[in-house]
C-alpha positions in Angstrom: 0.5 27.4 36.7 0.1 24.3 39.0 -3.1 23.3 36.9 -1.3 22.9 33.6 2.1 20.7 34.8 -0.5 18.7 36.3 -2.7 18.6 33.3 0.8 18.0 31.2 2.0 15.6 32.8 -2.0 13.4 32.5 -1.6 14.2 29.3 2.1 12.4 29.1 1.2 9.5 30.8 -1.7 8.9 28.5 0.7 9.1 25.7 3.1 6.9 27.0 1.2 4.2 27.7 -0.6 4.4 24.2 0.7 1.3 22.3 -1.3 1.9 18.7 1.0 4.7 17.7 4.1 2.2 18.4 2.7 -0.2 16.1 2.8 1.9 12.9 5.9 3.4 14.0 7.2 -0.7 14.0 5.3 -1.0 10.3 7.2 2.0 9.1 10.5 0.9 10.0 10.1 -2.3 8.6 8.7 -1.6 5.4 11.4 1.4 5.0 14.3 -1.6 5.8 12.8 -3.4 3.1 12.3 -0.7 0.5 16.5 0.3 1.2 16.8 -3.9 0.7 15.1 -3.6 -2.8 16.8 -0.5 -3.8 20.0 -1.6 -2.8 19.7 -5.0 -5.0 18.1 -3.2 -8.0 21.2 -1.1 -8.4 23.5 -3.7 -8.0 21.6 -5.4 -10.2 21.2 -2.4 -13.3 25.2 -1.7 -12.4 25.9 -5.6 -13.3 23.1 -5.6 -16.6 25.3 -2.7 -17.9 28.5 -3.6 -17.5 27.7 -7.5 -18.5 24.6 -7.6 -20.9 24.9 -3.8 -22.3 28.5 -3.8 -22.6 28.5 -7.2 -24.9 26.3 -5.5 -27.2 27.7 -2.6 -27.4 31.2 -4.1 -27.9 29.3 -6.1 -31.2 27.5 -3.1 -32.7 31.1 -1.4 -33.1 
């Protein structure tokens, strides 16, 4: 029983000082900050061409 906390806790300490994981984990969170950015503006942006653009035209066909 000894063996294996010993052998977890090597195995921990490898892991924590292991930077290339932390790396993609920093990628990630950027590039899912800037996907919510893009989707945020492109539905403020479809919200504004229906109600402006849409609307006009529809208001003209009637």
């Amino acid at each position: 029983m000894q063996f294996v906390s010993v052998r977890m806790l090597e195995t921990l300490k490898r892991f924590a000082k292991e930077e290339g994981g932390s790396t993609a984990i920093e990628y990630a969170l950027i590039a899912s900050g800037i996907s919510i950015a893009i989707a945020a503006s492109a539905y403020s942006l479809g919200s504004t061409l229906r109600d402006d653009y849409f609307g006009k035209v529809d208001n003209a066909l009637k």
